[in-house]
Backbone as a ProteinNet text record, in pm:
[ID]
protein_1_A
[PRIMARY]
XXXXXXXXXXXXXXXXXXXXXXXXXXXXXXXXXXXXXXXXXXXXXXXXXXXXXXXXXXXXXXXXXXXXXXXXXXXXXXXXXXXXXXXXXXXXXXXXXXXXXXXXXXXXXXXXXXXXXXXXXXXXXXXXXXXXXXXXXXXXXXXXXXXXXXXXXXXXXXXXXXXXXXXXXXXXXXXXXXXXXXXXXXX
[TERTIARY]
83.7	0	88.6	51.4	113.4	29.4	33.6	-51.1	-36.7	-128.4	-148.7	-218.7	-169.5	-313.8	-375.2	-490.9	-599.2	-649.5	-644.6	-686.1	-796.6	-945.1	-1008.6	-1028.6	-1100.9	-1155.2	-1301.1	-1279.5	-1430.6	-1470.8	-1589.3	-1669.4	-1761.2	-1850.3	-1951.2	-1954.9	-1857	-1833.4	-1821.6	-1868.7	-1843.7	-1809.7	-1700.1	-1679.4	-1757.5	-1897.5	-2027	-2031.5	-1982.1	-2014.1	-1875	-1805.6	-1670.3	-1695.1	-1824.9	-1784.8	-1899.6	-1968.8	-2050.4	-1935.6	-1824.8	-1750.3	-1683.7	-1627.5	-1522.2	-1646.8	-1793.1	-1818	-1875	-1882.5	-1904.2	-1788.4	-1642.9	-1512.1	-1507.8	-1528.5	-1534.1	-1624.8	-1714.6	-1803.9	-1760.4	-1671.6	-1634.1	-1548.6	-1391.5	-1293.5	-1302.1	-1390.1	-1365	-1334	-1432.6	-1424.6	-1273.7	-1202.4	-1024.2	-969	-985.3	-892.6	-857.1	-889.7	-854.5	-879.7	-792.1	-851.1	-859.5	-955.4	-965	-959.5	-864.2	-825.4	-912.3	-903.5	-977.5	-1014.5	-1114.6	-1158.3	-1123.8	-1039.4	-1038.5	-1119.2	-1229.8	-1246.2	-1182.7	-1133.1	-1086.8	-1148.4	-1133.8	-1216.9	-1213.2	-1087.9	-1032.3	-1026.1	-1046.9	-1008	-1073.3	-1076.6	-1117.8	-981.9	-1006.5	-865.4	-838.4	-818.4	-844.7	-694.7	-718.6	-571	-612.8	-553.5	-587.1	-454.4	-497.4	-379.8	-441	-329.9	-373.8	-260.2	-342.9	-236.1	-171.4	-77.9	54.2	-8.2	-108.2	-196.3	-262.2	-337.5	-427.5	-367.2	-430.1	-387.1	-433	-367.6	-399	-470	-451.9	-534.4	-687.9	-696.6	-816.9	-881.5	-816.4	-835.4	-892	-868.8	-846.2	-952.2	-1021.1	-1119.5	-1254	-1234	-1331.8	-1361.1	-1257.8	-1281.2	-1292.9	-1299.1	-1349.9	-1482.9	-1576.6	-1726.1	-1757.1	-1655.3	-1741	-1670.6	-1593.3	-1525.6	-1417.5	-1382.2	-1307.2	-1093.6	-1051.4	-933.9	-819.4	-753	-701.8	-577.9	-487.6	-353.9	-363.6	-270.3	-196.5	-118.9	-50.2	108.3	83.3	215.7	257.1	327.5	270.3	371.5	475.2	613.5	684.2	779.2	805.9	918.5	1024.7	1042	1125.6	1218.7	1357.4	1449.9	1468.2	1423.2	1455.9	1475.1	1601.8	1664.3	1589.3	1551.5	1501.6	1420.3	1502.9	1478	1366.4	1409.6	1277.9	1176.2	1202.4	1065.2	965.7	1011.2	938	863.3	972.2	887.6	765.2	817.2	736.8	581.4	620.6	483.5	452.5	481.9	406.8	305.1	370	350.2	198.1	220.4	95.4	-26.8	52.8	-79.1	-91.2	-78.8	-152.6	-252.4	-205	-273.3	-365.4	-410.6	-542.7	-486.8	-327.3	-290.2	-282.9	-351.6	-306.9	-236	-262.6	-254.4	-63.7	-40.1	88.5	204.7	139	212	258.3	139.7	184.6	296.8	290.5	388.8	491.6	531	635.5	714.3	627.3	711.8	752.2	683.8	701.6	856.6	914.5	1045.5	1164.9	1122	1188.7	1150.3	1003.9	1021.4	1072	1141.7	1163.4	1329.7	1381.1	1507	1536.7	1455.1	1439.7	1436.4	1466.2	1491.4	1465.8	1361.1	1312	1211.1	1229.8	1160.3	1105	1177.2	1153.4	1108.1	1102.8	1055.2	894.5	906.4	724.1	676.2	733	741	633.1	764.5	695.5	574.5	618.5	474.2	358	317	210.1	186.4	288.5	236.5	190.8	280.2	181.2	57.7	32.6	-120.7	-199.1	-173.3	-237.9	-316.9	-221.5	-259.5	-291.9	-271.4	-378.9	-517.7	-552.2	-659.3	-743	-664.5	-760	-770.5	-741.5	-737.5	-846.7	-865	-1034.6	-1161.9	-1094.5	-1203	-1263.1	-1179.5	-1213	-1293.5	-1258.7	-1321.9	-1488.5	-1543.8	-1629.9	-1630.1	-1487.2	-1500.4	-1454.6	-1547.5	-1470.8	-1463.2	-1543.3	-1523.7	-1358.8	-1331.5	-1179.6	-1083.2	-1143.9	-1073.2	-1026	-1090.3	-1094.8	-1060.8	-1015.9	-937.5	-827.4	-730.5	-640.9	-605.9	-670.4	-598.3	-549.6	-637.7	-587.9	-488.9	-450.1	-313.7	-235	-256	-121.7	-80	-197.3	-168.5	-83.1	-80.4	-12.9	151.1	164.4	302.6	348.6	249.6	349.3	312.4	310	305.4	450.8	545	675.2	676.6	646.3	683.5	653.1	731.9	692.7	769.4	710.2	841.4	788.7	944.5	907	989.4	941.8	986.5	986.4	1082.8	1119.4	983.7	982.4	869.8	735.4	742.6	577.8	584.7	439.9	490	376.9	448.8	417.6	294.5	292.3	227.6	118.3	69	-32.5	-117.1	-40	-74.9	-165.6	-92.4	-166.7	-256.7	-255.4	-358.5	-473	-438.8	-560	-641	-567.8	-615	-678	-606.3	-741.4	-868.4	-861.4	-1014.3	-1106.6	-1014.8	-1081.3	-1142	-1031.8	-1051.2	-1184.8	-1188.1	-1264	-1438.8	-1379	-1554.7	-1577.7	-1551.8	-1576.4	-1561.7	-1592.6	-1602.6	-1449.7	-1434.7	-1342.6	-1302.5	-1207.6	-1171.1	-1038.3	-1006.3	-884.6	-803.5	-708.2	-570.2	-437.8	-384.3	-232.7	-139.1	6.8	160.7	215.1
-118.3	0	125.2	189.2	334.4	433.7	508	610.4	771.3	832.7	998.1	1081.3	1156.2	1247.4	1356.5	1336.9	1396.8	1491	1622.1	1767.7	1736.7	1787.2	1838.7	1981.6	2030.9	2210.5	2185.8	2272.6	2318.3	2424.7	2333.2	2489.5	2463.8	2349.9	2370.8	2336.9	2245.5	2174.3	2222.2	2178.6	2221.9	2130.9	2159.9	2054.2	1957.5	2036.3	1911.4	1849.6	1816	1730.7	1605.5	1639	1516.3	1443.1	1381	1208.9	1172.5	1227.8	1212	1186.3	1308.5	1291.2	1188.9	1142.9	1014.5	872.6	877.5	782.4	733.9	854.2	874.8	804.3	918.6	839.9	673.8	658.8	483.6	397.1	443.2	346.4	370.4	491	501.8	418.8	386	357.2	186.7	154.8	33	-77.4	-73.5	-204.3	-230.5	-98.2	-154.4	-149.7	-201.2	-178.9	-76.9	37.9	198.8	187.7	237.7	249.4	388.9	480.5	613.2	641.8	650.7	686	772.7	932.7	1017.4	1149.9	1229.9	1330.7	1477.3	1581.2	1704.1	1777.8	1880.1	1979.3	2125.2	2167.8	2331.6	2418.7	2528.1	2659.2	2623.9	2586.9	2589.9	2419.2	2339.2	2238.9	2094.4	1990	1887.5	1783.7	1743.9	1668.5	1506.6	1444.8	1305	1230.3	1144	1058.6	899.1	880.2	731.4	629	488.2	425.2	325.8	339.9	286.6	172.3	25.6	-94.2	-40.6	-141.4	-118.4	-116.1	-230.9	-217	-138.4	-65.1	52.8	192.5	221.3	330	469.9	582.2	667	713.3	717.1	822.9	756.5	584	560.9	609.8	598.5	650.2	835.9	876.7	1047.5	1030.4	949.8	979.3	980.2	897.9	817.2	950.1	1000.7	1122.1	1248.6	1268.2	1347.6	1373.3	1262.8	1308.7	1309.6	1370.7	1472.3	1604	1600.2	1766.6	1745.5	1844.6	1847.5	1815.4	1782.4	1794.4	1901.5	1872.8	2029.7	1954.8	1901.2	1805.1	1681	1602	1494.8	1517	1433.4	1400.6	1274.6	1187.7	1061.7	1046.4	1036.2	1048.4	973.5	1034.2	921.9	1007.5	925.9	1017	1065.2	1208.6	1326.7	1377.7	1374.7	1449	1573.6	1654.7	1800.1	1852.4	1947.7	2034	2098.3	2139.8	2222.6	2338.6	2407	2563.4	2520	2433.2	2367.2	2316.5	2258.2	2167.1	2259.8	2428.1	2452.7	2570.6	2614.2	2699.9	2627.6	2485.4	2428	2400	2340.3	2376.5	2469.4	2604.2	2723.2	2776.5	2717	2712.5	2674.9	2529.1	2453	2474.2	2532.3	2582.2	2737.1	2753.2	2856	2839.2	2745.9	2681	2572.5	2566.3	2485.9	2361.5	2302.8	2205.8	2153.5	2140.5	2126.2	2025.6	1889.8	1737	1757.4	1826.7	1815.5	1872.8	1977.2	2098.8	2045.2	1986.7	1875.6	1784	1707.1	1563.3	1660.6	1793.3	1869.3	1882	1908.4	1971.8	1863.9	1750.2	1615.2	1583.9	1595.1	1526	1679.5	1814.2	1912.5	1884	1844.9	1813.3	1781.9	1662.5	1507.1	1563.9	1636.9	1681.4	1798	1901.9	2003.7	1954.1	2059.6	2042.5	2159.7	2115.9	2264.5	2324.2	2512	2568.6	2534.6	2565	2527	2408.9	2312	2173.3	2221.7	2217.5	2283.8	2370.8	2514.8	2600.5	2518	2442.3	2351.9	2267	2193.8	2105.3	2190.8	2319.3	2385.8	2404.7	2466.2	2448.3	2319.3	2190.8	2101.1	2034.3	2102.2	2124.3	2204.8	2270.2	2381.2	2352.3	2301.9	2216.6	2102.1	1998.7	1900.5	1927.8	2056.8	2052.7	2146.8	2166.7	2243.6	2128.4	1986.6	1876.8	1850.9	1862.8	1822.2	1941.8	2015.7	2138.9	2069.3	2024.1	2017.6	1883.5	1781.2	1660	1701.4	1805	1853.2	1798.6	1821	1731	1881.5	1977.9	2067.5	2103.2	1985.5	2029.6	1932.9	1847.4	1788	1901.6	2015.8	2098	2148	2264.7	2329.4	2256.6	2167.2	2078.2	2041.9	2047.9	2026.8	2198.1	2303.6	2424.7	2473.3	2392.3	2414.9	2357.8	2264.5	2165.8	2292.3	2324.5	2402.3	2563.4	2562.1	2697.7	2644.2	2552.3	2528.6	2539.5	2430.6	2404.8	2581.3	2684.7	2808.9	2881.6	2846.1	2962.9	3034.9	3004.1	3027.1	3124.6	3098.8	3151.4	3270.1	3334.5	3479.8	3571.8	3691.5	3714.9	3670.8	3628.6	3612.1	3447.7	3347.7	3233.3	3223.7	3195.3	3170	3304.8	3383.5	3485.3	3461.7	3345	3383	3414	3512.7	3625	3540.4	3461	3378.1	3450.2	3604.4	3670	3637.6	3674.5	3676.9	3565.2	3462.1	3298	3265.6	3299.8	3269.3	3355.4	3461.9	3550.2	3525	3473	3399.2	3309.3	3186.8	3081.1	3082.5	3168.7	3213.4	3252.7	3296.5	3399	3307.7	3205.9	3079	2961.6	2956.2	2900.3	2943.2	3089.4	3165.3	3213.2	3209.5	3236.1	3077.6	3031.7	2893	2884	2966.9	3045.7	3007.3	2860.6	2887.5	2975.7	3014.9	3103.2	3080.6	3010.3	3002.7	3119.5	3086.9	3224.2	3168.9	3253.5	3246	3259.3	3156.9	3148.8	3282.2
0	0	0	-76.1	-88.4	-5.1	36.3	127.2	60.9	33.7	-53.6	45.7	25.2	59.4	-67.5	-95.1	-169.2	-160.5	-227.5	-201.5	-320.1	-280.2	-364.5	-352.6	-434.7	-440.6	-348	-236.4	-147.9	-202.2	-254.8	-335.1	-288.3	-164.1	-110.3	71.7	59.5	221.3	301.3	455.5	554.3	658.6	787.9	808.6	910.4	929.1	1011.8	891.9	763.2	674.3	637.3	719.1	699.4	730.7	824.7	804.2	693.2	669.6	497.6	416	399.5	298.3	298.2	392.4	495.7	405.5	434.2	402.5	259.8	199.2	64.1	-22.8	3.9	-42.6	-44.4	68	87.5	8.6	13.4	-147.2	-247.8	-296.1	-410.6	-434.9	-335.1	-356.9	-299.2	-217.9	-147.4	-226.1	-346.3	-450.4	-511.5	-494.8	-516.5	-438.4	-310.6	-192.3	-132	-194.4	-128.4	21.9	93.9	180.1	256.7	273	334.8	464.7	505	648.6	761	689.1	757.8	635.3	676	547.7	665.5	578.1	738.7	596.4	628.8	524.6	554.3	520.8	521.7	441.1	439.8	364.8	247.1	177.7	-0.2	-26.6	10.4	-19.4	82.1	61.8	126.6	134.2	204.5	264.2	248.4	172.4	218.8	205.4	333.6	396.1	300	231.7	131.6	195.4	141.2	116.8	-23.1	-72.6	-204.3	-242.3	-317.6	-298	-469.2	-469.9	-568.6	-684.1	-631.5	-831.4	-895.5	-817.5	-853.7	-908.2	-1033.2	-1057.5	-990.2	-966.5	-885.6	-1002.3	-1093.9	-1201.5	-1161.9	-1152.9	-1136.4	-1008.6	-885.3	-796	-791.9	-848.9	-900.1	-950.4	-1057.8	-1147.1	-1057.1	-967.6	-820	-739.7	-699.5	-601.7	-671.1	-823.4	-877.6	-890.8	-837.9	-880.7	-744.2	-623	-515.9	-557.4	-589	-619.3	-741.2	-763.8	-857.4	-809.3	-833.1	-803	-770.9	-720.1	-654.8	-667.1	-585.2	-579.8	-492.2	-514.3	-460.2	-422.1	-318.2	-244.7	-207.1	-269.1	-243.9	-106.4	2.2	119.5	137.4	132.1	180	307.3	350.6	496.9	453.8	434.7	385.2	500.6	483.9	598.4	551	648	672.1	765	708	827.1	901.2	1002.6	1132.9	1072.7	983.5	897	829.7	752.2	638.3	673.3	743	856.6	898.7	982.3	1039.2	927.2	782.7	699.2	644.5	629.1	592.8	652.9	782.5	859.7	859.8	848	886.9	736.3	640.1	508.8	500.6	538.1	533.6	660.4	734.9	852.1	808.1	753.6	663.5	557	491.2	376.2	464.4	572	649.5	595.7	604.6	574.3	712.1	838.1	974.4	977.4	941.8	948.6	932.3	792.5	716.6	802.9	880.6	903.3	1088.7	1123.6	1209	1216.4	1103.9	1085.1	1053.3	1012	917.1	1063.1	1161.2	1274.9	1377.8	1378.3	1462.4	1477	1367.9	1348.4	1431.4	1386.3	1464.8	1623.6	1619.3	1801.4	1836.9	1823.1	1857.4	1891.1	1833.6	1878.9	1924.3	2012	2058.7	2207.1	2295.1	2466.2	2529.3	2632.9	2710.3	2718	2666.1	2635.1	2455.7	2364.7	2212.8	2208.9	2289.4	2316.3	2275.5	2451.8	2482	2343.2	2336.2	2192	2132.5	2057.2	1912.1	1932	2046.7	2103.6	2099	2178.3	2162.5	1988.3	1861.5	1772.9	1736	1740.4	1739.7	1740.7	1882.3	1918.1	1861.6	1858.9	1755.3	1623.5	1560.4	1433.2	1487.1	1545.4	1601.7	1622.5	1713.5	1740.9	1620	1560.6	1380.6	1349.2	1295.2	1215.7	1289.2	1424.5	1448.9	1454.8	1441.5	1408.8	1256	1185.9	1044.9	1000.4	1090	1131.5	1179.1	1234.4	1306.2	1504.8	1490.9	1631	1733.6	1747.4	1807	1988.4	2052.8	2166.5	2199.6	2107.2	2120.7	2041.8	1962.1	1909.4	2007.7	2135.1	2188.8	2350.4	2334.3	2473.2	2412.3	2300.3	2283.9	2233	2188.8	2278.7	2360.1	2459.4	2585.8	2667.9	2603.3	2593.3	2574	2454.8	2355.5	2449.8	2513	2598.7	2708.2	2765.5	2846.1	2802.6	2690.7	2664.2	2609	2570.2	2543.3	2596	2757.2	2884.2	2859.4	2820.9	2879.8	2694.6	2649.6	2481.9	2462.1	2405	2378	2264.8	2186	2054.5	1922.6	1882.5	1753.8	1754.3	1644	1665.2	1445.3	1440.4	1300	1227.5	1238.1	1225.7	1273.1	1306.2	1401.5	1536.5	1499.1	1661.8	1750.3	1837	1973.3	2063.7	2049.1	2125.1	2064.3	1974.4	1894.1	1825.8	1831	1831.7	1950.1	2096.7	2202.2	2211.7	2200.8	2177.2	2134.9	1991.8	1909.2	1953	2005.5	2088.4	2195.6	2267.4	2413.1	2412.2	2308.8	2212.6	2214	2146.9	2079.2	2229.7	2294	2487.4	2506.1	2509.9	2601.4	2541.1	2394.4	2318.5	2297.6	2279.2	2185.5	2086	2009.4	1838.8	1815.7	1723.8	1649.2	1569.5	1552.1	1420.1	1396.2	1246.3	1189.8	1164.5	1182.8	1136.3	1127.5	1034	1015.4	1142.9	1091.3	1188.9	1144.2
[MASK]
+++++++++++++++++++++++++++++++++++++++++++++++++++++++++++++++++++++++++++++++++++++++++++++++++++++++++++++++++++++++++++++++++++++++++++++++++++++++++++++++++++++++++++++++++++++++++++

């Protein structure tokens, strides 16, 4: 099995509608082994985590998930080494682009060798984008308890961190703690 992830174009979705989409995908693809992991929807795009066996063509696969939306991109996942710098433009890239899931795994591997304060730091972004990947799932009272995770780990954070201003991140998030009212925003 090869594993992708699937961008379509959101030109109508919302995400109280991802596990429709989650179960829609799956009748499409089941009869070739596809198998659909999880569906996140975001503003521009719909999200889908596949694994697809050696035989199947992705084009066929593509043609399948074209008659809920139109196509937007692919990525063939495979485990990519990147330096610290790259890792984290990269996540910030994609948590901009309501890529939460990506921008997550982008920064996992910078965690994993960080100590301390930048430890915690990164962990709260972590969280961050964790708990959007379930905003987008429609799962938001687990959205809004794994904020509150992320506030914890960047009590100590403050400034500017590879250009995102720390102040204003937590800022955002407390809003979000304290109204309930999600609201997405940029690193």
């Amino acid at each position: 099995m090869q594993r992708y992830i699937i961008h379509l174009e959101n030109v109508k979705y919302i995400s109280r509608e991802a596990n429709w989409l989650l179960k829609t995908a799956r009748s499409l693809v089941s009869d070739i082994g596809v198998i659909v992991r999880d569906t996140r929807v975001a503003s521009r795009h719909v999200e889908f985590d596949t694994s697809v066996p050696e035989n199947i063509s992705m084009e066929e696969v593509l043609r399948r998930f074209a008659t809920i939306s139109p196509i937007s991109e692919y990525e063939h996942l495979v485990e990519k080494r990147m330096g610290k710098h790259e890792a984290i433009l990269k996540a910030k890239d994609l948590f901009n682009d309501e890529k939460y899931w990506g921008a997550h795994e982008a920064l996992e591997s910078v965690w994993k060798n960080t100590h301390h304060e930048e430890r915690d730091l990164l962990n709260g972004i972590i969280l961050i984008a964790a708990a959007f990947v379930h905003y987008q799932k429609d799962e938001y009272s687990i959205c809004i308890a794994i904020l509150s995770r992320a506030m914890e780990k960047l009590s100590q954070a403050k400034g500017l961190y590879f250009e995102m201003d720390l102040d204003e991140i937590k800022k955002r998030v407390l809003r979000i703690i304290e109204t309930g009212k999600i609201e997405r925003f940029t690193i």
